[in-house]
C-alpha angles and dihedrals in degrees: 000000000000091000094050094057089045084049083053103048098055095042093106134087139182116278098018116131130222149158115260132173118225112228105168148359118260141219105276084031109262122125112271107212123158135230129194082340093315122125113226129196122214123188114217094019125132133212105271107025132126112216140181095217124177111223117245107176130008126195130179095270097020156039134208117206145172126228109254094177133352103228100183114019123223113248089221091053111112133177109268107237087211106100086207105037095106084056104033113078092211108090114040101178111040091113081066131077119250104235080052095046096059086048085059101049094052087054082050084060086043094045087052097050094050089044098047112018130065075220112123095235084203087080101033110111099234105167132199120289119255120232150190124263085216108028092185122085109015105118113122095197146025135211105197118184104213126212145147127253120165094006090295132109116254135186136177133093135291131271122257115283095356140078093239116128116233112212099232099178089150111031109190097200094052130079107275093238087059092063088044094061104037092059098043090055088045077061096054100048092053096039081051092043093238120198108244135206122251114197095204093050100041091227138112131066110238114073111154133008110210125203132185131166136196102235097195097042094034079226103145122188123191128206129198117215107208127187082199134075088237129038105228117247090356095166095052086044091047081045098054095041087054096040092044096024110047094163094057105103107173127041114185129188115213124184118217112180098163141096091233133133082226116102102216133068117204097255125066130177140202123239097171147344125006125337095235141040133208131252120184130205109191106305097349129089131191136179124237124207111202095261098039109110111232127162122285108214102041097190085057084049102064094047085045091056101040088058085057090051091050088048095049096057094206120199100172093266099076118115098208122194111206099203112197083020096181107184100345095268102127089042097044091049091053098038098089093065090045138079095220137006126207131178153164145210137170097219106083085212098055082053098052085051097046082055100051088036093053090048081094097056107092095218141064115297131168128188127187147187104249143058132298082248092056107045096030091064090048092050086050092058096048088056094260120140134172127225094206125015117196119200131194107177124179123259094292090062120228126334111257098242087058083056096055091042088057096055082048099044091044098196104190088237124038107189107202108196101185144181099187117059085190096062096023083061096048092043086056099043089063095049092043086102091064098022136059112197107231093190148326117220115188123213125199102231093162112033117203095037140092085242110114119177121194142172113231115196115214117190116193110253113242 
């Protein structure tokens, strides 16, 4: 029997077409069907659907394929509104409908924990995924790779899985300012001949033009990404944003030398006016530097935070550490309801903005440069000990020493905000001995794609 599943599994070769039925969306958001006991991933497919598909890659546990013909439709497929959303790798799920869309993203969370934790899911509390009213336009930023092609200045992203640049000059899934002002700086750099990066060659200054804007204030800032020490003609650049972009308050220059998938480079530097802009959530404002990390769709945010407030369970006596603290937002949002905040980041900006953030806060707060494993261990030492501890770690989950200081410093609530249900899974699955996990509740921060973020409560076990 063990040879005739072997002799299955491998019975499958690139190019070869077969039927497939599609019974659930996966992680990246392409339809998972199997075929003979292999698990085969479909972009584009839907739940439901029964599908003829041509193999394009096949690995030992798993197999990649295109949709050659759609045999039975599902009843929730729509046709995406995005003339570029079959090339551009930025939106994953806009053939699907939106109701539809939030019920696939809770089964993401599900799919992670039976995957990466020894948890029966069956018992777990996962609970429906929140969404938007209006899940278009909501985008706060944009990271644009910029490029040439024809002589002319293009700027998007690139397409799944290439290196190929996808002109984006109207992005349906970012705030329309955004796309205003992109395009018009796209303008500026050809009409004053701007060197741009290339990518094959290794030459060129420009590489990416970033844009954010404070909903709630209309105050926009722009970065230039340069793979140079200098950005060529920047006073007639600064000249023609402020002359053809009024509303464009800050202008920050950030050198990238390096051949990175990260956008920044460390050192940023101001062209004109301040180097931060405001963003405000309800009654609350904050000031964003160009590097800080802030949240991208801000009426997801509040609904986001206040699902970390709920979690937290704050009485006034709490000492809260807000671990991959950004610019202070998570901390700031919760502090009404602690005695003390704490918190950490690596980048020395997001710091500067979670201190003048947390002026308001009429309590103690300290914020340093570091990691939660760094500064925890020293607190503890001082006598210092938190009651809850959020975290809000980027796509890779939390570094492995935080998780062993946080088996060390025991708080009674561990608040896990995540982007990522595979990490977030595996995370938990180390602290499950100490913690039981009381829910999960998803909340859709970027419609239209495969991206689910979610706040997990963890209560120490007695």
């Amino acid at each position: 029997m063990k040879q005739d599943k072997r002799a299955k599994q491998v019975d499958l070769k690139v190019k070869q077409t077969f039927p497939l039925t599609i019974k659930r969306i996966g992680i990246n958001g392409e339809g998972v069907g199997f075929f003979k006991r292999k698990i085969v991933f479909v972009p584009g497919a839907l739940p439901g659907e029964e599908v003829v598909v041509e193999a394009t890659k096949v690995h030992p546990k798993f197999a990649e394929a295109r949709i050659k013909n759609v045999r039975k439709k599902s009843e929730h497929r729509t046709t995406p509104p995005c003339p570029v959303y079959h090339k551009c790798g930025g939106c994953q799920l806009q053939h699907m409908h939106y109701e539809q869309q939030l019920i696939g993203k809770k089964d993401i969370l599900i799919q992670a924990f039976e995957r990466y934790t020894k948890l029966p899911v069956e018992s777990l509390d996962i609970r429906d995924t929140i969404g938007m009213e209006d899940p278009w336009f909501y985008r706060n930023k944009s990271q644009f790779q910029v490029g040439k092609r024809d002589g002319m200045i293009i700027a998007g992203l690139y397409s799944s899985n290439s290196h190929r640049l996808i002109d984006i000059p109207d992005c349906i899934v970012q705030q329309p300012v955004l796309n205003d002002v992109l395009n018009v700086v796209k303008e500026i750099l050809r009409d004053l001949n701007i060197s741009i990066y290339d990518e094959k060659k290794n030459q060129g200054s420009v590489k990416t033009i970033v844009t954010r804007v404070g909903v709630a204030t209309g105050e926009i800032q722009v970065v230039l990404v340069t793979a140079t020490e200098e950005l060529p003609k920047k006073e007639l650049i600064v000249s023609e944003i402020q002359k053809r972009l009024p509303k464009v308050t800050s202008i920050i220059h950030n050198v990238n030398k390096k051949k990175t998938p990260l956008v920044f480079g460390d050192r940023s530097f101001p062209l004109a006016g301040p180097q931060t802009i405001r963003e405000r959530l309800k009654d609350q404002s904050y000031a964003l530097s160009a590097r800080a990390f802030f949240q991208l769709n801000p009426e997801q945010t509040v609904k986001l935070y206040d699902e970390v407030k709920e979690a937290a369970q704050l009485t006034g006596k709490e000492k809260v550490v807000d671990a991959y603290c950004g610019s202070g937002t998570i901390g700031r949002w919760v502090g009404e309801g602690a005695a003390e905040i704490r918190g950490m980041d690596v980048i020395p900006e997001s710091i500067e903005d979670a201190r003048e953030n947390a002026k308001e806060l009429n309590m103690k707060t300290v914020y340093e440069v570091g990691t939660a494993e760094e500064w925890l261990p020293k607190w503890l030492k001082e006598g210092w000990k938190p009651d809850v501890v959020i975290v809000d770690p980027p796509r890779t989950g939390c570094d492995q020493k935080l998780l062993q200081t946080i088996r060390k410093v025991k708080p009674e609530r561990f608040i896990y905000v995540s982007c990522n249900p595979s990490t977030l899974a595996k995370d938990i699955d180390q602290l499950s001995s100490l913690y039981d996990v009381e829910y999960t509740q998803p909340v859709d921060m970027f419609p239209q794609t495969a991206h689910v973020e979610s706040v997990t409560k963890l209560v120490r076990k007695v």
